[in-house]
N, C-alpha and C positions, 0 to 999 in steps of 0.2 A: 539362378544368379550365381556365377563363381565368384571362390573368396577373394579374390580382388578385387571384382565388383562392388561386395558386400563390404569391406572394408573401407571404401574408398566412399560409399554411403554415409555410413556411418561416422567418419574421421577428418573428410574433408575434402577438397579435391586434387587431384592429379597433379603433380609438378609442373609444371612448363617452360622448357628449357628460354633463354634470351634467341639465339637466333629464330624461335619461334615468335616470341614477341615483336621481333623485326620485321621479320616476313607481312608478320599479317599489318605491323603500320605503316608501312611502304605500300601495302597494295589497297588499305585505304587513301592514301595521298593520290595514288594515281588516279582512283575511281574520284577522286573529288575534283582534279586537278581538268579546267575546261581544254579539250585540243582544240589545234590549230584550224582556227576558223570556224572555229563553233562558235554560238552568241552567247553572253552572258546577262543571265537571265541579274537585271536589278536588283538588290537587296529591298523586301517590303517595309513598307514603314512598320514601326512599333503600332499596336493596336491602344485605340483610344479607352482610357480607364471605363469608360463605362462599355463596351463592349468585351474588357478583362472581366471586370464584374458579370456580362452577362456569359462567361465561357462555362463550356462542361468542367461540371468538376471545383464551380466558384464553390467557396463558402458560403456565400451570402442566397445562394439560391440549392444550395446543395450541400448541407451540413455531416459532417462528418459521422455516419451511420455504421453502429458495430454491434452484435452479439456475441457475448464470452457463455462458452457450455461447462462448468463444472458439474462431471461424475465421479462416483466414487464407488468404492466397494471395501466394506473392510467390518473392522469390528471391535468394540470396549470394553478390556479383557475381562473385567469384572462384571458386564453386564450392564445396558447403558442405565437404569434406576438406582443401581449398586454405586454402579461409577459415580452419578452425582450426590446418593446420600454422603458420600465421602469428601462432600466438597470441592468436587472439581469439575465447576459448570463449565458447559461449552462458550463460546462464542457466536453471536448471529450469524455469521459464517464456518462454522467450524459443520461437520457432520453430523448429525443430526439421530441417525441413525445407523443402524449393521445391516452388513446385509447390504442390497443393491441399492443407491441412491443418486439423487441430481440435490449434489451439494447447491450448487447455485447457477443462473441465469441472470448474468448483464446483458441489459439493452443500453446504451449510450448514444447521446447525442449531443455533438459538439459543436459549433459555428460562430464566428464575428457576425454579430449583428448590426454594427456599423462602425465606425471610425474611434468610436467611444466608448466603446462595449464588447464584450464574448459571454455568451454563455454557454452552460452544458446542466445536460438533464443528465440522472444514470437512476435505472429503474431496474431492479434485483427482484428474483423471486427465491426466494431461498429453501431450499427442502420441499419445493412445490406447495409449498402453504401458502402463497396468495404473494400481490404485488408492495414490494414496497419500495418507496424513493429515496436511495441511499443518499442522494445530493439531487440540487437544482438549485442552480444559482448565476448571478449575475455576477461581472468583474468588468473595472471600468479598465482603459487602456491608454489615456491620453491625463492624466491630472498630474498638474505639476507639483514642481520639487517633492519627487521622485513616491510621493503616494497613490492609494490603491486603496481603492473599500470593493468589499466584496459581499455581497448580500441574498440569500435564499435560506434553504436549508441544508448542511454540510457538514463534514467532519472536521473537529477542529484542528488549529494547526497545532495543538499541545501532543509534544511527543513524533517517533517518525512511524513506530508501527499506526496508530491510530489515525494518520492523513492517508495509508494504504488499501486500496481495493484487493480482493481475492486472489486478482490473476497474477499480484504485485508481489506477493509472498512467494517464498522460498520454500516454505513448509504447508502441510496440511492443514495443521492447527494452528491457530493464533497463539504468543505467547499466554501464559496462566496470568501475569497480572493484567491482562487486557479485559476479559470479563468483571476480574473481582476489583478492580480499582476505576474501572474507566467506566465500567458497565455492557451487560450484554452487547450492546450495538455500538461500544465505543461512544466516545465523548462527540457527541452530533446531533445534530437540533436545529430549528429554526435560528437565524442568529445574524449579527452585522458584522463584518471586522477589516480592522483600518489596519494598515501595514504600509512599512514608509524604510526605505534604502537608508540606512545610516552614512553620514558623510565621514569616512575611515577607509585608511590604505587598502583593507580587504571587506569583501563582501561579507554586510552584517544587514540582516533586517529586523525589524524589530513589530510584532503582531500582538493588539490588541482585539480580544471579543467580548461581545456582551453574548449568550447564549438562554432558549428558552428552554429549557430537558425536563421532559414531564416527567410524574411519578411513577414508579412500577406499578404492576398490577401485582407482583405476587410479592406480600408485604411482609411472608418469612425472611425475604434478606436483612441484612442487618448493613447499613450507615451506606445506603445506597446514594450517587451523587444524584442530584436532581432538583427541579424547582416544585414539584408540583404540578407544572404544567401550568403555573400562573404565570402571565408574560411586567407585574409591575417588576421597579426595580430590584425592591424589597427581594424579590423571588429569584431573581434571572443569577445566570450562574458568570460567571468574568475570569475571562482568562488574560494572561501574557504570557508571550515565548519570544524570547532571544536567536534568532538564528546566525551562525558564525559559519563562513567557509572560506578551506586555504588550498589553493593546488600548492603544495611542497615541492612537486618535480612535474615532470611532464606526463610522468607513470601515478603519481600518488597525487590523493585529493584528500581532504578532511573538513566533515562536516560537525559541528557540534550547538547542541541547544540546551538552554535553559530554559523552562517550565513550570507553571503555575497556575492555578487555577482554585476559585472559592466555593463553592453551590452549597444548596441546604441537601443533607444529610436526613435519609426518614432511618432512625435507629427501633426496629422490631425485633421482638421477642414472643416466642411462642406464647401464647394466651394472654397479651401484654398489648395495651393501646400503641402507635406507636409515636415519637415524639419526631418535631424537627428542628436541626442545631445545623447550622452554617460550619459544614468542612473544606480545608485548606489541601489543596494538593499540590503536590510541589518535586520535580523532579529534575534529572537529565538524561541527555541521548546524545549518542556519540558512533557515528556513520565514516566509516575510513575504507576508502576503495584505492588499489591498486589495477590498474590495467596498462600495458604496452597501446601505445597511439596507434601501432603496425602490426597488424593482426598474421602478414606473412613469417613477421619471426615466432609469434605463439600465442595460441587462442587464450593461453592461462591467465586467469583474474582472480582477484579475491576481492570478497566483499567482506564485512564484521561491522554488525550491530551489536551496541550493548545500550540499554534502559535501564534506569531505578526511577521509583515512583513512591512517593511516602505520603501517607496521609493521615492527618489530624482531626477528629473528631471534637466540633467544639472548642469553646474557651477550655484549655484543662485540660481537655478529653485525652483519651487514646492514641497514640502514634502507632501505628502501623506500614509496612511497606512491602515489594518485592520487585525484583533482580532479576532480569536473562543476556545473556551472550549469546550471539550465534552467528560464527565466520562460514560463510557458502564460497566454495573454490569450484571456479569453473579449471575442469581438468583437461577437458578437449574441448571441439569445436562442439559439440551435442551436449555433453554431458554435464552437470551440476554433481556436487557435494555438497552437502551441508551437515550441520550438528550445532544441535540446542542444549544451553544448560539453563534452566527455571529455580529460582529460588522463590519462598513465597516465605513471609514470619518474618523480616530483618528492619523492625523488629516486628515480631509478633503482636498482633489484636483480636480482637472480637471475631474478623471474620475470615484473617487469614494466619491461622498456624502457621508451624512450621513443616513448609514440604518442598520438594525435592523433584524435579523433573531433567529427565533427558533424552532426547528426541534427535534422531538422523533421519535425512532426506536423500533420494537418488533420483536426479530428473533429467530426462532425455530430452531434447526438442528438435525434433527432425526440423522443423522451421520458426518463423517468427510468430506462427500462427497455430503452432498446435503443441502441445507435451505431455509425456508419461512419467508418472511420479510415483517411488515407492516410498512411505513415510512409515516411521515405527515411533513406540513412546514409549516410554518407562515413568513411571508417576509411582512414589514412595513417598514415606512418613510414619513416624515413631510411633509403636502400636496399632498402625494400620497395617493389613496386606497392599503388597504392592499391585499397581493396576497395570497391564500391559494394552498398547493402542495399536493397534496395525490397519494401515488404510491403501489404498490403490487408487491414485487420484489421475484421471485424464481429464484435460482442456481442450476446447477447438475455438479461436476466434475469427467470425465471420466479418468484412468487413474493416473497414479502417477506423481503427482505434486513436483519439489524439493522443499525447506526447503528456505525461503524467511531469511532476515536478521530481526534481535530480532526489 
C-alpha cells in the first residue's frame, strides 16, 4: 500500500472536485430520464401495512440481532490482589485480569413487539465466567400525556455513566466512583419506572423507580447500596432523576441531571455482624457535546462528562462522596482522545479515602463496527504506592445494534 494510499485510509477520503459532482449527476438524470417512445412503466402502489410488517428486515418478525467482542491485554501495576487490597475494586465490566483476556461479550436483542410496546434483552458474559442479563425489559410506546413506564430488569437512569454499556465508554475502566458508590454492576436490578416529558420550553423529563438490589455476597464491604434482595416496600430501593437538555447552537447541546436515590445500606466490618441503615444518594451529571452538523468542513468533536455522587449513611451517619471529568476529542475522522481525572474522599468516609486517579485513552475506529484502544491509568493516594494500569482493548460488533439514548 503507498503512503497515500495508507493515508487516505486512515484520514478520510479523497477530495472530489465540483465538476466531478456534476458530471456524475447529469449522467444519472439521463439514465433515469425515459427516451423517446419508450413506455413508462406506472408507479406501484405503496404496499399494504400488513405486507410492510411481513417485509425482510420487519422488526416484528426480525428483531434487531447483535454481538459486541471485548478483548483485552494488559496489566495492574501493582498486581491485580495488591491492586484491590488498596482499595481500588474493579468494575463488572472493567478487566478482570492481566495478561490475555475477553473482557466482555454482548448478545442484544431488540424489537417492537407491537404498536404499544418494544423490548430488548442484552445478555453479557464478562471475563468468560458465565451468562449474565445486563437488561431485559419492556417499554410502552403509545400512553398518553407524554408518559412511559418501563419494566424488567435494567440499569437505572440515576447518573449518565451508569445507564451505559461497554461499547458506550470512551475508556477502559469505568470511573472509581461507579464501583464504590453505585456498586460492582452499577445501580440495576429488577425494578418499574415511570417517566413523563415535563410541559417547559426545553426538553426536561422527569424519572421515577422503585428498584429490587439484592445483597452482596462478599460482606467485607462496607455501606454497600442494596435491598437485601427482599422485593417488600420496606426493602426496595427508589430513585428520582431530573433530566434537562438544551441545543445552545446548531454545533453545541447540553445535557444536565439531577440524582437521587435511597436503598438499605449492609455497614460491615472485619469480624463484626453486619447492620442495615437506609442510605441517601444524591448527585449530578452534566454531558456537553460539541459537534459541526457538516462533517465535510471537519470530523472534530468534543465530548465532556463530569459526575459527583455523595452518599449518607443513615440518619446522622457518614457523608461521603467522589468526582471525575473526562473530555474525549474526536481529532480526525478514526481517531479519539480522551483523558480522565478521578477524585474519590470529597468528602471522605469509611469506604472511600482520599484518592486520586488519571487515565488517557487513544482509540482508532477504522469503522462503526470495529475499534483499537490504548488506555493507561495512574491511581495514587497519601501513603500509598502509586498503581499503574495499562490495557489494549479491541472491539468487533457483529450485527445491528439499536440506537442507545443521546
Amino acid at each position: 500500500m503507498t503512503p497515500v494510499l495508507l493515508l487516505w485510509w486512515l484520514f478520510g477520503e479523497p477530495p472530489v472536485s465540483v465538476e466531478e459532482i456534476e458530471a456524475a449527476q447529469k449522467a444519472d438524470r439521463a439514465r433515469e430520464a425515459p427516451t423517446a417512445g419508450s413506455p413508462v412503466a406506472p408507479r406501484p402502489d405503496p404496499p399494504a401495512p400488513q405486507a410492510a410488517a411481513r417485509a425482510p428486515g420487519s422488526s416484528l418478525t426480525n428483531p434487531a440481532l447483535s454481538v459486541i467482542l471485548d478483548a483485552d491485554f494488559g496489566y495492574y501495576g501493582l498486581g491485580r490482589p495488591d491492586f484491590l487490597a488498596h482499595g481500588i475494586a474493579p468494575a463488572g465490566d472493567d478487566p478482570k485480569s492481566e495478561g490475555f483476556g475477553m473482557q466482555e461479550i454482548e448478545l442484544a436483542f431488540q424489537a417492537a413487539v407491537d404498536p404499544y410496546l418494544e423490548a430488548a434483552l442484552f445478555l453479557t458474559v464478562p471475563d468468560l465466567e458465565g451468562v449474565e442479563v445486563e437488561e431485559g425489559y419492556l417499554v410502552t410506546t403509545s400512553l398518553p400525556w407524554n408518559l412511559q413506564l418501563k419494566a424488567g430488569t435494567f440499569r437505572s437512569a440515576v447518573g449518565r455513566n451508569n445507564t451505559q454499556h461497554l461499547h458506550l465508554q470512551h475508556f477502559t475502566r469505568r470511573p472509581l466512583l461507579s464501583p464504590l458508590l453505585l456498586g460492582a454492576d452499577g445501580l440495576r436490578g429488577p425494578a418499574l419506572q415511570a417517566s413523563v416529558l415535563l410541559p417547559l420550553p426545553w426538553f426536561a423529563t422527569f424519572y421515577a423507580e422503585a428498584m429490587s438490589i439484592g445483597a452482596p455476597e462478599d460482606r467485607s464491604a462496607v455501606a454497600t447500596f442494596g435491598g437485601g434482595g427482599r422485593r417488600d416496600p420496606e426493602n426496595l430501593s427508589y430513585t428520582g432523576v431530573l433530566e434537562q437538555y438544551w441545543d445552545l447552537s446548531e454545533d453545541l447541546s447540553v445535557l444536565a441531571g439531577l440524582d437521587f436515590a435511597s436503598g438499605k445500606a449492609f455497614e460491615c466490618a472485619p469480624m463484626e455482624a453486619c447492620r442495615e441503615r437506609r442510605s441517601y444518594l444524591y448527585g449530578a451529571d452534566l454531558y456537553v457535546k460539541w459537534k459541526p452538523p457538516n462533517v465535510v468542513h471537519t470530523y472534530a468533536s468534543v465530548q465532556w462528562t463530569t459526575e459527583y455522587f455523595g452518599r449518607t449513611i443513615g440518619q446522622g451517619g457518614p457523608t461521603e462522596g467522589a468526582f471525575y471529568t473526562e473530555p474525549v476529542v474526536q481529532v480526525s475522522r478514526r481517531f479519539w482522545v480522551g483523558a480522565r481525572f478521578d477524585l474519590t474522599g470529597l468528602p471522605s468516609g469509611p469506604s472511600l479515602p482520599r484518592r486520586h486517579g488519571l487515565a488517557g485513552s487513544l482509540t482508532f475506529t477504522p469503522s462503526e463496527f470495529s475499534r483499537v484502544r490504548v488506555y493507561g491509568q495512574e491511581l495514587w493516594a497519601a501513603g500509598l504506592p502509586s498503581a499503574t494500569v495499562a490495557f489494549l482493548q479491541a472491539e468487533v460488533s457483529i450485527g445491528a445494534h439499536g440506537a442507545h439514548p443521546f
